[in-house]
C-alpha positions as CSV (number, residue, x, y, z in Angstrom):
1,X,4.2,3.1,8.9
2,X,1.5,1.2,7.8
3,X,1.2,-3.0,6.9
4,X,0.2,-4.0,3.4
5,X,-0.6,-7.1,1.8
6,X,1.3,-8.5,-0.7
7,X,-0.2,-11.6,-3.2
8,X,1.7,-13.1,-5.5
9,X,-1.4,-14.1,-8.4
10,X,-1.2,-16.1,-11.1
11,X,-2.4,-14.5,-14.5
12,X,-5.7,-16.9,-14.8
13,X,-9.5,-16.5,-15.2
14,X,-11.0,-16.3,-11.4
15,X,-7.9,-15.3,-9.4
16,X,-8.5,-12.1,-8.3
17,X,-12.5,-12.3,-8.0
18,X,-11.1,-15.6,-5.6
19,X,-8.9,-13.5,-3.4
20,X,-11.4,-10.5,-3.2
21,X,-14.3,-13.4,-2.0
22,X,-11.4,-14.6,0.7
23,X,-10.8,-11.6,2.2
24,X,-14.5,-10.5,2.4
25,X,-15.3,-14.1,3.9
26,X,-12.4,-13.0,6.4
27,X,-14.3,-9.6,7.2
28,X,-11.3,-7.5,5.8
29,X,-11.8,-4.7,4.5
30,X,-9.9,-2.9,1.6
31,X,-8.7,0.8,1.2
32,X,-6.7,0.4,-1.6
33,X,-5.9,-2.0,-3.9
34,X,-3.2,-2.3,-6.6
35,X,-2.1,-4.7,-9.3
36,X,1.1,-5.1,-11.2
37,X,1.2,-8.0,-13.5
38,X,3.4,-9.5,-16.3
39,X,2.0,-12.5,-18.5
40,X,2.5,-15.3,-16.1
41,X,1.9,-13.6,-12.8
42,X,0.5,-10.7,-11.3
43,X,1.7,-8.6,-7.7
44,X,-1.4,-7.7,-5.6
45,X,-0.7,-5.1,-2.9
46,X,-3.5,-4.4,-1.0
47,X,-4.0,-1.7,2.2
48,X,-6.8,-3.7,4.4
49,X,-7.8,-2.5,8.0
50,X,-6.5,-6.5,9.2
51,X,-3.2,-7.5,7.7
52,X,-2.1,-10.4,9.4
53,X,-6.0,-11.8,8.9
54,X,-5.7,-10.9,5.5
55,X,-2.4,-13.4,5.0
56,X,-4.1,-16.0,7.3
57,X,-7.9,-15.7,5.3
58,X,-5.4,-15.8,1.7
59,X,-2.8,-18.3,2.6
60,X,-6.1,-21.3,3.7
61,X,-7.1,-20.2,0.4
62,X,-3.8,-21.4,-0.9
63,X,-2.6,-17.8,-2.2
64,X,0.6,-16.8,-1.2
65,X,0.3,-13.6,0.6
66,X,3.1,-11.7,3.0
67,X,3.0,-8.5,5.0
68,X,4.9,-5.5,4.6
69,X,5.5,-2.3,6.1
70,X,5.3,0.7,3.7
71,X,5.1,4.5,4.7
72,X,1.4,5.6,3.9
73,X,1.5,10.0,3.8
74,X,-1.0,11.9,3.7
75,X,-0.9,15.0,0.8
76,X,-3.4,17.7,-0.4
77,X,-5.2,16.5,-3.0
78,X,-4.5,19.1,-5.5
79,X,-2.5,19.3,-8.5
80,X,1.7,19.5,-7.5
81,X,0.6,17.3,-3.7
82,X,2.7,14.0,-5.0
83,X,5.1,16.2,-6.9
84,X,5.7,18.3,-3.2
85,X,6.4,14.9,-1.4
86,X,8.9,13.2,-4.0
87,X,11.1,16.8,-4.1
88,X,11.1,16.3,-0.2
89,X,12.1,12.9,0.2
90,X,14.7,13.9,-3.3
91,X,16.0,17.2,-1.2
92,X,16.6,14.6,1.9
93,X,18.6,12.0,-0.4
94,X,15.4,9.4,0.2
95,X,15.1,6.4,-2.8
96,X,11.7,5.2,-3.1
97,X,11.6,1.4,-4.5
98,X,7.7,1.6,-5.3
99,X,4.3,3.6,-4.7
100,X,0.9,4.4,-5.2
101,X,-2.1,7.0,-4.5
102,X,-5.7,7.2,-3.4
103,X,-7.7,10.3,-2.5
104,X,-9.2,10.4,0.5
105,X,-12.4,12.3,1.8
106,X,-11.6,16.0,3.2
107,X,-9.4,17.3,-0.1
108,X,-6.9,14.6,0.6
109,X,-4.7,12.2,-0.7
110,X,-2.6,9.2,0.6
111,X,0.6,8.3,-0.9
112,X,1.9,4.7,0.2
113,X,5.2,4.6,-0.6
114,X,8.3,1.2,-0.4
115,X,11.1,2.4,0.9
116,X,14.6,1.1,2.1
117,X,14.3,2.1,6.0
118,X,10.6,2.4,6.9
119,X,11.3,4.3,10.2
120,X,14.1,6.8,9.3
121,X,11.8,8.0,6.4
122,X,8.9,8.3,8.8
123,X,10.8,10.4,10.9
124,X,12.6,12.7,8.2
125,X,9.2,13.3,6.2
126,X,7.3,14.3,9.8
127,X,10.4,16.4,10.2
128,X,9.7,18.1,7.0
129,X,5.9,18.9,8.3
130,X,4.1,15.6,6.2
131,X,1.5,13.6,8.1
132,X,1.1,10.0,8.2
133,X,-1.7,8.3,7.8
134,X,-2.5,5.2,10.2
135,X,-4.7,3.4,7.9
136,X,-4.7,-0.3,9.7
């Protein structure tokens, strides 16, 4: 179980370069970033080795910013390593409400997946042999 960052962003010119500056004036530092947007708004999530500083450095910037816990695996990088994990968690009856992927040095990739019950899917995918990754 890992924390990430979630902003919620308004679609305008400046936004994201603003919450970037923020977080670097904060010292945090970013491993992954993500953005999902529509036309008004736009759903940052963002894996940073300081969290709660992250929402504190955001929020005096007068972003609104909250923490989450997400399971963060680590897979092979190699063609069929995602497709291996979401048969597991399908094979053990596991929903997944959102995720994305970075590779990682070392022929590696981490998958940071939302899920229902952080801890029980922890537990089942270590069961199954999958690594997590303890990013922050």
């Amino acid at each position: 179980m890992i924390e990430q960052v979630t902003v919620f962003l308004e679609n305008e010119k400046g936004r994201l370069s603003a919450l970037t500056r923020a977080l670097a004036n904060a010292g945090v530092n970013m491993q992954a970033l993500t953005i999902a947007e529509t036309s008004d708004y736009g759903l940052v999530r963002i894996v940073c080795d300081k969290p709660a500083q992250a929402v504190e450095a955001l929020e005096a910037a007068g972003l609104r910013a909250i923490v989450t816990k997400v399971v963060a695996v680590v897979v092979p990088n190699r063609p069929g390593g995602l497709a291996d994990l979401l048969e597991t968690l399908d094979a053990l009856g596991l929903n997944i409400e959102y995720g994305y992927c970075f590779s990682v040095a070392d022929g590696e990739a981490i998958d940071v997946l939302k899920v229902t019950d952080v801890d029980a899917v922890s537990q089942a995918l270590e069961k199954a042999g999958y690594r997590l990754a303890n990013i922050n």
